[in-house]
ZAROVO-317840 format. One record per residue (C-alpha): residue number from 1; residue in three letters; chain; x, y, z. Coordinates in steps of 0.02 Angstrom, whole numbers. Layout:
<pts>
+-----+-----+----+--------+--------+--------+
|   i |  aa | ch |     c1 |     c2 |     c3 |
+-----+-----+----+--------+--------+--------+
| NUM | ala |  A |      X |      Y |      Z |
...
+-----+-----+----+--------+--------+--------+
</pts>
This chain:
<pts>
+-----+-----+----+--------+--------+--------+
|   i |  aa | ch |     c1 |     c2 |     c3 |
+-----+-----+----+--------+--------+--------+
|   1 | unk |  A |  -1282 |   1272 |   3282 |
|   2 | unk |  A |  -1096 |   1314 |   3196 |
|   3 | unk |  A |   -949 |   1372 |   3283 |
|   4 | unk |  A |   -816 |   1422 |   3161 |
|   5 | unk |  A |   -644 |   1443 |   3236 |
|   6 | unk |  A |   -463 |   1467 |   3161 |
|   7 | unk |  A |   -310 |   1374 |   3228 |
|   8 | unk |  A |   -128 |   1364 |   3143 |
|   9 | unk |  A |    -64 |   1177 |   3157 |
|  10 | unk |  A |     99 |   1195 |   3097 |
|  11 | unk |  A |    182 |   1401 |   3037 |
|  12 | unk |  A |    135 |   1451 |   2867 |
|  13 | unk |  A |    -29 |   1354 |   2875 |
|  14 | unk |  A |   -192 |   1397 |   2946 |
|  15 | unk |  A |   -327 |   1304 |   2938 |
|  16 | unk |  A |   -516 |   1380 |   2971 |
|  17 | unk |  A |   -643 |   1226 |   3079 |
|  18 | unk |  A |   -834 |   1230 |   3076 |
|  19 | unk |  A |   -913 |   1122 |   3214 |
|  20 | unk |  A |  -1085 |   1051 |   3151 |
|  21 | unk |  A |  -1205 |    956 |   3263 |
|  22 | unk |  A |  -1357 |    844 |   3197 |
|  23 | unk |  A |  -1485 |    787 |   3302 |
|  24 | unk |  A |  -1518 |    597 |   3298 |
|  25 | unk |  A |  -1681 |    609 |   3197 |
|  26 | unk |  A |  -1616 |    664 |   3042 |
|  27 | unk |  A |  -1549 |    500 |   2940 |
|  28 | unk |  A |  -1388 |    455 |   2891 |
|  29 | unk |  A |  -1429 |    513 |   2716 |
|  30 | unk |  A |  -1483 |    672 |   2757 |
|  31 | unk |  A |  -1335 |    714 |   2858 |
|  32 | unk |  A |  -1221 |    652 |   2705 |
|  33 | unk |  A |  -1310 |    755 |   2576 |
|  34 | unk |  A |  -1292 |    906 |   2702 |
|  35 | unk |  A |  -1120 |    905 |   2719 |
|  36 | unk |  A |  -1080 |    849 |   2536 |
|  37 | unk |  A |  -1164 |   1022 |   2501 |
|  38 | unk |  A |  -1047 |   1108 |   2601 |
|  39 | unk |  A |   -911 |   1004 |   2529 |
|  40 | unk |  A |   -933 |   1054 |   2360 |
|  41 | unk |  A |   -993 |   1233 |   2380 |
|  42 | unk |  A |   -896 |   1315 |   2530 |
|  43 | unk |  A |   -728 |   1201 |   2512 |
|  44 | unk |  A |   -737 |   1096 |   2684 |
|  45 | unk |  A |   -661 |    932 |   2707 |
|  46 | unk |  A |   -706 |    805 |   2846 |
|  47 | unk |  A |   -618 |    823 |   2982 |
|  48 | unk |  A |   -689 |    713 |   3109 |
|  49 | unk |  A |   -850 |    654 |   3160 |
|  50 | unk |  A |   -890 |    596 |   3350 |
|  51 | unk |  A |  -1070 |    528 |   3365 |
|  52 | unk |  A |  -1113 |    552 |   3544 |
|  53 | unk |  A |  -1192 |    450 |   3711 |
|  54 | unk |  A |  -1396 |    514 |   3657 |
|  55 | unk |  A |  -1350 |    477 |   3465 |
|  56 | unk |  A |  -1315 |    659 |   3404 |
|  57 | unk |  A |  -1170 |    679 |   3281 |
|  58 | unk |  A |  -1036 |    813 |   3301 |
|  59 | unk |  A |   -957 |    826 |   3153 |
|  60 | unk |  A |   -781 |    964 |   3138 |
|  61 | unk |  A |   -765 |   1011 |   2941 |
|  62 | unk |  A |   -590 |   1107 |   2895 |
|  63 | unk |  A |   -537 |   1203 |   2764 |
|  64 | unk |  A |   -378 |   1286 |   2716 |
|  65 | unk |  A |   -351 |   1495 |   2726 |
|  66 | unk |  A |   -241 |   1563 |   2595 |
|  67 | unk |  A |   -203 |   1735 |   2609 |
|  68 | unk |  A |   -147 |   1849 |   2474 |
|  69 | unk |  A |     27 |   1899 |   2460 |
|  70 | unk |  A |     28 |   2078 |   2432 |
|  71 | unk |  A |    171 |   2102 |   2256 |
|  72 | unk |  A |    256 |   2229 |   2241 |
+-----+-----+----+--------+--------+--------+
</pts>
């Protein structure tokens, strides 16, 4: 049900996407509480949210990879 991918949009920034799909029989405030829970515990941001043709939502959630800088 998740497809996690990884895609730089511009150098020195990469950015990690989750694709999330809901059928059309959960409600609108189930699907909200959902993804505030990944919001607030795993650090993803809306990205977009396309609701389709038989009602289910795809919704892409992003959030930013920072890699360590190894020091000297």
């Amino acid at each position: 049900m998740t497809a996690v991918d990884r895609r730089p949009p511009r150098p020195g920034v990469e950015w990690e996407f989750d694709t999330v799909t809901f059928s059309r029989e959960l409600k609108r405030s189930a699907v909200t509480k959902l993804l505030v829970e990944r919001a607030e515990h795993g650090g993803w941001v809306l990205d977009r949210v396309r609701i389709t043709a038989d009602g289910k939502r795809r919704v892409v959630l992003r959030r930013k990879i920072i890699r360590a800088v190894r020091t000297a």
